[in-house]
C-alpha positions as CSV (number, residue, x, y, z in Angstrom):
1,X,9.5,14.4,12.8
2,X,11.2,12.4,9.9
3,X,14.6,13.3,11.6
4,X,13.6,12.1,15.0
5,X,12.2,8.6,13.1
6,X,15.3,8.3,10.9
7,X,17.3,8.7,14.4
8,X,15.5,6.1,16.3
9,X,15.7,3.6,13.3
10,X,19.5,4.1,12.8
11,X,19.9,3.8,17.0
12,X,17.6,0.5,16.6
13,X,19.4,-1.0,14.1
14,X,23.3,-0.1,15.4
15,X,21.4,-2.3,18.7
16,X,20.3,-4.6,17.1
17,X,23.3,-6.3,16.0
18,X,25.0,-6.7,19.3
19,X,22.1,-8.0,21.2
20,X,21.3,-10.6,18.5
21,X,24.7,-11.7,19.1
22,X,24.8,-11.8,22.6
23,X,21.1,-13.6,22.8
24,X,22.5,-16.5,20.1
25,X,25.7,-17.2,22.1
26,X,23.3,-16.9,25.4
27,X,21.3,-20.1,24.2
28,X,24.7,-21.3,22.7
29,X,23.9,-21.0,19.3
30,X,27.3,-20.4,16.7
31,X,27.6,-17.4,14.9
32,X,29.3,-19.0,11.6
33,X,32.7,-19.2,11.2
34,X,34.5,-17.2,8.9
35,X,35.7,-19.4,5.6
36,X,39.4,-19.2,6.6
37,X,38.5,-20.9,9.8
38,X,39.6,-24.6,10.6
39,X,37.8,-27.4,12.1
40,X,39.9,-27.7,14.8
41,X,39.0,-24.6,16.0
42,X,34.9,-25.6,16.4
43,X,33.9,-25.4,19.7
44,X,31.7,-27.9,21.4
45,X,28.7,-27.0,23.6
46,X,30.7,-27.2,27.0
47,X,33.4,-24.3,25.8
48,X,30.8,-22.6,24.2
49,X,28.9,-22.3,27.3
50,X,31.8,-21.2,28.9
51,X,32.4,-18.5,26.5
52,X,29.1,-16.9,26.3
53,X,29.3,-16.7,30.0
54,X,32.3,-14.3,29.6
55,X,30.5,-12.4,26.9
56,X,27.6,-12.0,29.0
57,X,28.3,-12.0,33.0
58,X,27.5,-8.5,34.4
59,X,30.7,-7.2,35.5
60,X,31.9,-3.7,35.2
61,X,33.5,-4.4,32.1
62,X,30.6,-4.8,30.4
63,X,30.0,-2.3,27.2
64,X,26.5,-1.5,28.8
65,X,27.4,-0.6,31.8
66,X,30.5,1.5,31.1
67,X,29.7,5.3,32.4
68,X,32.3,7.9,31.1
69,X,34.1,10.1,33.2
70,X,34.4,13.7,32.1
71,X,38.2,12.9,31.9
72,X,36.9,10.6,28.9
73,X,34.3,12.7,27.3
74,X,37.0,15.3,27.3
75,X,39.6,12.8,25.7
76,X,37.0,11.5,23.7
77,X,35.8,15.1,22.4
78,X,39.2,15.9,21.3
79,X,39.5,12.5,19.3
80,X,36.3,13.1,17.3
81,X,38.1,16.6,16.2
82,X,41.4,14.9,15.5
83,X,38.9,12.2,13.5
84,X,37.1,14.7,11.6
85,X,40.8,16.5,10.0
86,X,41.3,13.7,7.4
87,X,37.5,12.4,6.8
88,X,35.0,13.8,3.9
89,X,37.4,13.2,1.2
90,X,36.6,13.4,-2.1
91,X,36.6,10.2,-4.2
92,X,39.4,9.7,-6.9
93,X,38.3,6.3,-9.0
94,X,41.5,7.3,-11.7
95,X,44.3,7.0,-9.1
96,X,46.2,4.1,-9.0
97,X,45.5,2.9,-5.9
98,X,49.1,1.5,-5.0
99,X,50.5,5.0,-5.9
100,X,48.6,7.0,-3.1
101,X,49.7,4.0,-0.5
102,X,52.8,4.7,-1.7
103,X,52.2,8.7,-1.6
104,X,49.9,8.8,2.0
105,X,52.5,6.8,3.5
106,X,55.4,9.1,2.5
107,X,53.2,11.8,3.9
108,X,53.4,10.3,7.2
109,X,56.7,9.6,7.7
110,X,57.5,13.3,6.6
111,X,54.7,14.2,9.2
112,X,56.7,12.4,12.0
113,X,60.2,14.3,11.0
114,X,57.9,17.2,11.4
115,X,56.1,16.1,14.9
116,X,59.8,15.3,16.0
117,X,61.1,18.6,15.3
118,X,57.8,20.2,16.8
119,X,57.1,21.7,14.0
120,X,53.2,22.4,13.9
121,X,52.7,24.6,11.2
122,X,54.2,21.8,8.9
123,X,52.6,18.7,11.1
124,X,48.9,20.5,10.2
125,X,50.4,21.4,6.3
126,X,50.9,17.8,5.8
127,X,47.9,16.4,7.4
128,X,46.1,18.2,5.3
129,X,48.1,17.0,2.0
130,X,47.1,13.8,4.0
131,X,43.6,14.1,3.4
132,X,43.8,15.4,0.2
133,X,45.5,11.9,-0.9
134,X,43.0,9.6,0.3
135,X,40.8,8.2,-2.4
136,X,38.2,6.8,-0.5
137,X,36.2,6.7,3.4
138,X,36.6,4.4,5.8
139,X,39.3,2.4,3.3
140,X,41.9,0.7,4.4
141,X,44.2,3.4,3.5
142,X,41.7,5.7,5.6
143,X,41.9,3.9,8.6
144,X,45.4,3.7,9.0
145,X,45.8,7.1,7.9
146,X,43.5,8.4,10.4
147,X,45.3,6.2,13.3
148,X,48.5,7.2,12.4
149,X,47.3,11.3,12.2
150,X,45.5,10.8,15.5
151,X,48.6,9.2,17.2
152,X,51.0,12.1,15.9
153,X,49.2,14.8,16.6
154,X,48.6,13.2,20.3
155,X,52.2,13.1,21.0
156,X,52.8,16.5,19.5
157,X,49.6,18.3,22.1
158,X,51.7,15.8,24.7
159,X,48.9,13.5,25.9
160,X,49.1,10.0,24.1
161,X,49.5,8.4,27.8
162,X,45.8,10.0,28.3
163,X,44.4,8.9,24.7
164,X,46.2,5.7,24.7
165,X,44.2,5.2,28.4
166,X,40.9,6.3,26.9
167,X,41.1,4.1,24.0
168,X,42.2,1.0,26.9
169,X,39.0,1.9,28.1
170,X,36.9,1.4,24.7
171,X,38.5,-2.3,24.2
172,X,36.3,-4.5,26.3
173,X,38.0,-7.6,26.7
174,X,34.5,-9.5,25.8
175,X,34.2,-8.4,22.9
176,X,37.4,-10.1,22.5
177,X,36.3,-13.0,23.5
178,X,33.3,-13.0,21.1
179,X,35.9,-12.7,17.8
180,X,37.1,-16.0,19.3
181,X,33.6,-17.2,18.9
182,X,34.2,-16.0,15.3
183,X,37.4,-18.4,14.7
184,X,39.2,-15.3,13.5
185,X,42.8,-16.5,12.7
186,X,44.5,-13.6,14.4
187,X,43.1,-13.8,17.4
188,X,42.6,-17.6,17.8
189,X,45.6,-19.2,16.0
190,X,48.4,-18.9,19.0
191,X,46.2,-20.3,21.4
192,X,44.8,-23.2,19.5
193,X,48.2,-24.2,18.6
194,X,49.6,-23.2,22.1
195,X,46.8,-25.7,23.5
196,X,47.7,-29.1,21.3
197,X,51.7,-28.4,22.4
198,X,50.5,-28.8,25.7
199,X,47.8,-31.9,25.4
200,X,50.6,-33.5,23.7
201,X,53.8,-32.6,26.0
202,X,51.8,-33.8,29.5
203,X,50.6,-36.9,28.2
204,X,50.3,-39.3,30.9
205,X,50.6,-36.9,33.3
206,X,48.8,-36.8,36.6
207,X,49.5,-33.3,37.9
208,X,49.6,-30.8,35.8
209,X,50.7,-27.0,36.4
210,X,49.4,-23.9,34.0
211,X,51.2,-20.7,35.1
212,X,49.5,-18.3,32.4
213,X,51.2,-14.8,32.4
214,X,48.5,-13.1,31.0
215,X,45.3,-15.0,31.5
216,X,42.7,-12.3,30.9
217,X,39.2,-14.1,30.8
218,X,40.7,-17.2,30.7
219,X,39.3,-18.2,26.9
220,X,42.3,-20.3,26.1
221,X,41.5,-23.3,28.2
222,X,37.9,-24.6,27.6
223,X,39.2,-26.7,25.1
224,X,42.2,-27.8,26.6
225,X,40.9,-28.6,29.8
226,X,37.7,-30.6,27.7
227,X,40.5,-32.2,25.8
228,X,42.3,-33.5,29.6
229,X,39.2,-35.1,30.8
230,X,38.9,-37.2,27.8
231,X,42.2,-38.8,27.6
232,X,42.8,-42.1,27.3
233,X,44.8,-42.7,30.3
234,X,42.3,-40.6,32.6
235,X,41.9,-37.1,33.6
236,X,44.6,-35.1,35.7
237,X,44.6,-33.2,38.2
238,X,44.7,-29.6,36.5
239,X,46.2,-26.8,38.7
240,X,46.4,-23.3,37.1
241,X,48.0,-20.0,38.4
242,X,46.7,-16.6,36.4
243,X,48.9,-13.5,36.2
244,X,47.4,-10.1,34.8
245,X,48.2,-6.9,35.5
246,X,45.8,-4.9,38.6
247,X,42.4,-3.0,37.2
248,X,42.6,-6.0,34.1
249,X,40.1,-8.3,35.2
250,X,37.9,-9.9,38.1
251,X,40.5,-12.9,39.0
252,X,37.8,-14.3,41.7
253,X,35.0,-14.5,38.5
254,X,37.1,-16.1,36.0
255,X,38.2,-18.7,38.8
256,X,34.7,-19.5,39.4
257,X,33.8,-19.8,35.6
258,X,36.8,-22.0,35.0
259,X,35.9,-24.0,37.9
260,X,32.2,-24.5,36.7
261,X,33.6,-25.5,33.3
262,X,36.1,-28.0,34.9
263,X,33.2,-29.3,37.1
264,X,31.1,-29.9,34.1
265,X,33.9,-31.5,32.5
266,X,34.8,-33.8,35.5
267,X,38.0,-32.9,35.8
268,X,39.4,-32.1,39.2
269,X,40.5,-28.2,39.4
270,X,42.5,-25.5,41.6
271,X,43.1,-22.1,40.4
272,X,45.1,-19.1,41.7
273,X,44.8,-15.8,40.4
274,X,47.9,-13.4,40.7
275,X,47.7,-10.0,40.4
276,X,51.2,-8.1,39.7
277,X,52.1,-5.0,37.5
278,X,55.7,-5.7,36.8
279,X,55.3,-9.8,36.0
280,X,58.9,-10.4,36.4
281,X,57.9,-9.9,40.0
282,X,55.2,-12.4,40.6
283,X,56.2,-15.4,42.1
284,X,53.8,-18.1,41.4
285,X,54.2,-21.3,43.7
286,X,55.1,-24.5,42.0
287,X,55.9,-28.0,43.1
288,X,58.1,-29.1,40.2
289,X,58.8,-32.4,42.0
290,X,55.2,-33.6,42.0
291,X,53.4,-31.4,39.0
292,X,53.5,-31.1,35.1
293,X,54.8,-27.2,35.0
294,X,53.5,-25.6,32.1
295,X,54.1,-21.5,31.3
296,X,52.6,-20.1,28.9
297,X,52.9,-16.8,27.2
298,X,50.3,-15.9,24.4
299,X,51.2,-12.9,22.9
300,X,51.2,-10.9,26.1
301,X,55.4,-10.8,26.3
302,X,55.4,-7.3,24.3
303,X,54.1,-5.9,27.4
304,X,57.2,-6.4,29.3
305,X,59.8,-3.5,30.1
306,X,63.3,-3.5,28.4
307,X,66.2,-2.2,30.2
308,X,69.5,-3.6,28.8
309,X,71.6,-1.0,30.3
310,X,70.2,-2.0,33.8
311,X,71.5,-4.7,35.7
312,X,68.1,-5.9,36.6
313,X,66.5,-6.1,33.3
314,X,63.0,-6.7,33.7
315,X,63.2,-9.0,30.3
316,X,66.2,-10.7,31.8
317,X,64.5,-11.1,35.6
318,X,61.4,-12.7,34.0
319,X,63.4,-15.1,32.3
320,X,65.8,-15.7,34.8
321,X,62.7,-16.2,37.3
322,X,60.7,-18.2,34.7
323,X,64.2,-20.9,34.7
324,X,63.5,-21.4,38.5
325,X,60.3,-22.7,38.6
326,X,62.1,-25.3,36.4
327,X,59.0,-26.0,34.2
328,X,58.4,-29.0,31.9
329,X,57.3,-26.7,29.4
330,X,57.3,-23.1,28.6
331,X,55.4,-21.6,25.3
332,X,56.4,-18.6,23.7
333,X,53.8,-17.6,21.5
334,X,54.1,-13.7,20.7
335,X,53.6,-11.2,18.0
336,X,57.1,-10.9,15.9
337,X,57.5,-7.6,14.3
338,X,60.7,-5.7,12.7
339,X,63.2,-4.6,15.8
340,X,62.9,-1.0,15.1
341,X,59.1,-0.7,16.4
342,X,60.6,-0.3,20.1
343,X,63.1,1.5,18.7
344,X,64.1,4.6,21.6
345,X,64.8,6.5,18.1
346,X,61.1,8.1,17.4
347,X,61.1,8.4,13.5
348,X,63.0,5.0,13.2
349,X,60.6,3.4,15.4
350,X,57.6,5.6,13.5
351,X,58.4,4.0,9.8
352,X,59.0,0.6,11.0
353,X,55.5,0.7,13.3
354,X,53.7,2.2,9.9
355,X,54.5,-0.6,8.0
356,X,53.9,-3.3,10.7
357,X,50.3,-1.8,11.5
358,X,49.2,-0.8,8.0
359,X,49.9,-4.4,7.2
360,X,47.9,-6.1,10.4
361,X,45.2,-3.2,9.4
362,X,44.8,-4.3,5.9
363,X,44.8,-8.1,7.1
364,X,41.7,-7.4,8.7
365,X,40.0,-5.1,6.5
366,X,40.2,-8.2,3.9
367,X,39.0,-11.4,6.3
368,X,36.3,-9.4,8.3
369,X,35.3,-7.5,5.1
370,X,31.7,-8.6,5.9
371,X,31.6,-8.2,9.7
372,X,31.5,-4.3,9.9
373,X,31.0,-4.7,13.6
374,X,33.9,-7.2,14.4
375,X,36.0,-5.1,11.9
376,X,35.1,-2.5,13.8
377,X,36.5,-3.5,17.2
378,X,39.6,-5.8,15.6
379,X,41.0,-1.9,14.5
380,X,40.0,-0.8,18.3
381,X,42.9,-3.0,18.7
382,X,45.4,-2.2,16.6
383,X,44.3,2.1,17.3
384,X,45.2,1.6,20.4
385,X,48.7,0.2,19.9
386,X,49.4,2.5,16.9
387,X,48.3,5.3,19.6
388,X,50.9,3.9,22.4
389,X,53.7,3.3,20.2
390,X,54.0,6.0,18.4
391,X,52.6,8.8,20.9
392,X,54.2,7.8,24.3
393,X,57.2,7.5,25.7
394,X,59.0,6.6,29.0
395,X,57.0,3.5,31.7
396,X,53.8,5.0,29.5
397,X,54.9,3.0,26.2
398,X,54.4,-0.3,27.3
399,X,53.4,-1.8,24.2
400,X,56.9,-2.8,22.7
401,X,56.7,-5.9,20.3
402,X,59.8,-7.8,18.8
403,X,61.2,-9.8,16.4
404,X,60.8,-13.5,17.5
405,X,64.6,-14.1,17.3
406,X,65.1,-11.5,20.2
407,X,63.0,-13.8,22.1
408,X,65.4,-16.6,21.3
409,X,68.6,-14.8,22.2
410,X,66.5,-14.2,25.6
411,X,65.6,-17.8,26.5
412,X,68.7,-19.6,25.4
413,X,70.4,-17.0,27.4
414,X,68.6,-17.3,30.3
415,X,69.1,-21.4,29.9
416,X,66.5,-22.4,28.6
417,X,66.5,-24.9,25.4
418,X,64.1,-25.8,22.3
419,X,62.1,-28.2,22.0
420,X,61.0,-29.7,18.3
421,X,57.2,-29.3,17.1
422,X,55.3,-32.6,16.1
423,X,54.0,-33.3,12.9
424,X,50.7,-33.2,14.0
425,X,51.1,-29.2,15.7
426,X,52.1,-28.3,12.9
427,X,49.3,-29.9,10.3
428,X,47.1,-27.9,13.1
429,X,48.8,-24.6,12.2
430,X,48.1,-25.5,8.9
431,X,44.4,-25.6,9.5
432,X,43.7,-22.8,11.3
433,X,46.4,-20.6,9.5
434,X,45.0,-21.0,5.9
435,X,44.4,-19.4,2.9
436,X,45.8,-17.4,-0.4
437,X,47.9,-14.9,1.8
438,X,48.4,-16.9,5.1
439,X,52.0,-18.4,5.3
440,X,53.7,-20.7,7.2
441,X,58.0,-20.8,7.6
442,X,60.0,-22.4,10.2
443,X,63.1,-21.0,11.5
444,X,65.2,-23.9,13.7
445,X,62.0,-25.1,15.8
446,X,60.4,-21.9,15.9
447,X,56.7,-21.9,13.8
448,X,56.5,-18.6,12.1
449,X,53.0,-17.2,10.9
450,X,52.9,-14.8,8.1
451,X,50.8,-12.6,6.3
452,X,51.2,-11.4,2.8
453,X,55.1,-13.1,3.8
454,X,55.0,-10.1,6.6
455,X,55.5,-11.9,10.1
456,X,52.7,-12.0,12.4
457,X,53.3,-14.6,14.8
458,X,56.1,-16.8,16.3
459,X,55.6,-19.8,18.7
460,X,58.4,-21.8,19.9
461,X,58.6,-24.2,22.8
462,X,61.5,-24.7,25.4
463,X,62.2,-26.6,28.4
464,X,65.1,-26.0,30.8
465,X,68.7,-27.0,29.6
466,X,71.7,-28.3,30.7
467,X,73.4,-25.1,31.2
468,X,73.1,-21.5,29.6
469,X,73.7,-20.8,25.8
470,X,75.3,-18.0,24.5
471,X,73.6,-15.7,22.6
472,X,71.5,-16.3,19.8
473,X,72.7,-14.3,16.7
474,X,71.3,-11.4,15.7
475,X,70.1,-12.1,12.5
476,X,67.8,-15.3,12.2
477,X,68.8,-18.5,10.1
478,X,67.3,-19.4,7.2
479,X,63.6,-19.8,6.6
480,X,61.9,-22.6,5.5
481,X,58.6,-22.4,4.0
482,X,56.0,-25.0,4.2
C-alpha cells in the first residue's frame, strides 16, 4: 500500500509541473526569465498569446496525445538497456574532477576506434571502464557520457537511423517553443537578433516579403510583426512564405495563428506554407520588383545535403536558387561548429563532435541548473544530434553543422555580398548574449557567439552583389572581441 501511495505521489508531482506551466502561459501569465535574459527579449501580451497558443493547440504533436508504436516501444526498450550500462555509479568526491573529463573523454574516443573497427568485445570493455570513471549521476559528465555510449553502440547494432527517428519523435516542437517563453539564450538569441536586422533593413518599406526556410511554429515573428505595425511611417503589408520539411508541422494551423496575431496587431497579412524535403528545390514565388524580399535561415542550414563532388550540389543549388529571387536581404544565422563534425572520416568527425556537444551539454547544465524540466528537454536536443552524427551515415545523417566561414565561401560564391551590422544589432547581441562565459567576436561583418570562447552561433547578413566572388579562404580572418 505505501508503494502504490509513493507511486501515485511521484506520478502527481512529475504532472504537476507541466500542467502548471501550460495553465500560466494559458491565462498568459510569464514564467520568469532566467537572470542571463535581456529585456529585449520580454514579450508583450500579444506574442505571448500567440505563443501559448502553440504550446497549447491540440494537434498531434502534442506530448499528451502522442501514442507509441511498437516500432517505438521496441526502440525505446532497447535505449533504457543501453541507458542503464553506464548509470549507478559509485561516487568519487577525491577525484579531480577535470582529470576524469579528461580520462572519460579519452575513453570515448578509444571506444569509437573500437566501434570503427567492429570490435565489440573492446566497445563493451571500455564502456564499462566508462562507467567505472564517472564520479557522479546525472552530471554533466554523465550525460554526455551516456549520449555518446548510446550513439556508439547504436551505430555498432546498425540502427542509429531508427534511434535517431525515435528520439525525433520525443522532441515536441512545443516544448521548444515554451524554452522561448523562458528567454533561454541558446534558443532565443538568433532569432531576436535575426528580427531587429530585419525591422531595421525594411524601414519604410511598404511590401515586405519573409521566405523562412525553416519556419516550424512560426515563434520568430510575433515580435517582429508587433514591431511592423508600430512603425512610425505606418504598417506594411507583410507577406510571408514558410518552408519545412513534410511530417514537420501543420502549415494550414500556423498560418491561421499568424494570421490571428497579425489581425490583432492590424497589420495586413498573406502567408504561404511550403512543404519540400530537399529545400534547394522549393521554389517560393516572389515579386522582387514590387516587395521587400527577406530570407531567412535560423539555424536550420545544417540540415542541408553536401555533395561537392556532384555537379548539382544541394548546398550550391540552394544558394544559387536563393541569388534568383534577388532578395533585399538574406540572414544567415546558423550554429558554427569545428569542420570536422561532418567529417565523411568517422573517428575524425567522432572527437571533433565530442568536444562540440560536451561543450553545448555543459552550457546548459550550468544556465538551466534550476529548471530540471527544461534541462531536461534542452539535452533531448542535443541526444538527438549526438545520436545522428555520430551513429548514421549516408541521406540518414542529415544533421551536418559547419564552421560559419564555410557559409561564407558559400554565399560570396554563389554572388551574394555582406552587409555591415548596426550599432544598435549589435548592443542587442549584447543583451541577450550576456554573462561571465557568454562572448561576443566579430570576424569581417559576421557576429560570432561564443561560449566558454567555444563558437556557438554565427549570423551574417548579405544582399545580392555585383557579380560573384571567389572563394572565401579557408581559414577565417582575425577575430575581434568585443
Amino acid at each position: 500500500m505505501m508503494e502504490e501511495e509513493g507511486y501515485r505521489s511521484q506520478m502527481t508531482t512529475g504532472s504537476l509541473i507541466p500542467l502548471l506551466q501550460k495553465a500560466l502561459l494559458q491565462h498568459q501569465v510569464r514564467i520568469e526569465p532566467l537572470p542571463v535574459a535581456a529585456p529585449v527579449l520580454q514579450l508583450d501580451d500579444p506574442a505571448l498569446s500567440y505563443l501559448s497558443k502553440m504550446l497549447l493547440g491540440g494537434d498531434s504533436d502534442s506530448d499528451e496525445q502522442e501514442v507509441a508504436t511498437p516500432q517505438q516501444n521496441r526502440y525505446q526498450a532497447y535505449m533504457d538497456d543501453l541507458n542503464s550500462i553506464i548509470r549507478g555509479c559509485v561516487q568519487s568526491p577525491d577525484s579531480d574532477q577535470e582529470q576524469v573529463d579528461q580520462e572519460v573523454f579519452s575513453l570515448l574516443r578509444e571506444c569509437a576506434r573500437a566501434v570503427a573497427a567492429r570490435n565489440s568485445a573492446q566497445v563493451y570493455n571500455l564502456i564499462g571502464l566508462i562507467k567505472n570513471s564517472v564520479t557522479s549521476e546525472n552530471s554533466h559528465l554523465e550525460r554526455t557520457a551516456l549520449f555518446f555510449v548510446n550513439a556508439l553502440v547504436a551505430r555498432l547494432k546498425g540502427c542509429g537511423s531508427q534511434l535517431y527517428s525515435a528520439l525525433s519523435r520525443e522532441v515536441s516542437q512545443k516544448r521548444y517553443v515554451g524554452l522561448l517563453c523562458m528567454n533561454l539564450p541558446w534558443f532565443s538569441a538568433t532569432e531576436v537578433i535575426s528580427n531587429h536586422i530585419i525591422l531595421e533593413a525594411c524601414k519604410g518599406a511598404k511590401r515586405i516579403h519573409i521566405v523562412d526556410y525553416g519556419i516550424l511554429y512560426g515563434s520568430q515573428w510575433p515580435w517582429l510583426i508587433r514591431a511592423l505595425s508600430q512603425r512610425p511611417e505606418g504598417a506594411p503589408l507583410l507577406r510571408m512564405t514558410g518552408i519545412d520539411s513534410s511530417g514537420m508541422i501543420d502549415g494550414a494551423q500556423i498560418g491561421k495563428h499568424l494570421l490571428e496575431f497579425a489581425e490583432l496587431c492590424g497589420i495586413p497579412f498573406e502567408f504561404n506554407y511550403i512543404t519540400a524535403d530537399s529545400w534547394e528545390l522549393a521554389q517560393p514565388q516572389c515579386n522582387s520588383l514590387n516587395e521587400f524580399v527577406v530570407i531567412n535561415t535560423n539555424r536550420r542550414l545544417r540540415f542541408l545535403r553536401d555533395d561537392s563532388t556532384a555537379a548539382n550540389n544541394p548546398r550550391k543549388v540552394f544558394f544559387d536558387r536563393m541569388l534568383k529571387l534577388q532578395p533585399a536581404l538574406l540572414i544567415q544565422s546558423l550554429q558554427s561548429a569545428d569542420p570536422n563534425v561532418s567529417s565523411p572520416f568517422f573517428v575524425q568527425r567522432f572527437e571533433a563532435t565530442l568536444a562540440y556537444y560536451a561543450n553545448i551539454l555543459n552550457g546548459f547544465g550550468e544556465v538551466l541548473k534550476d529548471h530540471p524540466q527544461e534541462l531536461g528537454f534542452a539535452r533531448k536536443f542535443v541526444e538527438r544530434s549526438i545520436m545522428n552524427v555520430v551513429a548514421c551515415e549516408g541521406v540518414d545523417r542529415v544533421e551536418r553543422p559547419g564552421p560559419y566561414y564555410y557559409w561564407d565561401s558559400t554565399a560570396k560564391k554563389a554572388g551574394f555580398e555582406q552587409l555591415p551590422l548596426s550599432d544598435q544589432v549589435i548592443e542587442t547581441a549584447r543583451l541577450i548574449w550576456r554573462g561571465e562565459k557568454f562572448s561576443l567576436y566579430r570576424d569581417g561583418h559576421w557576429l560570432l557567439l561564443a561560449w566558454k570562447d567555444a563558437l556557438a552561433f554565427g549570423i551574417c547578413a548579405w544582399k545580392p552583389g555585383v557579380k560573384p566572388r571567389n572563394s572565401y579562404s579557408a581559414k577565417s580572418s582575425k577575430r575581434y572581441h568585443f
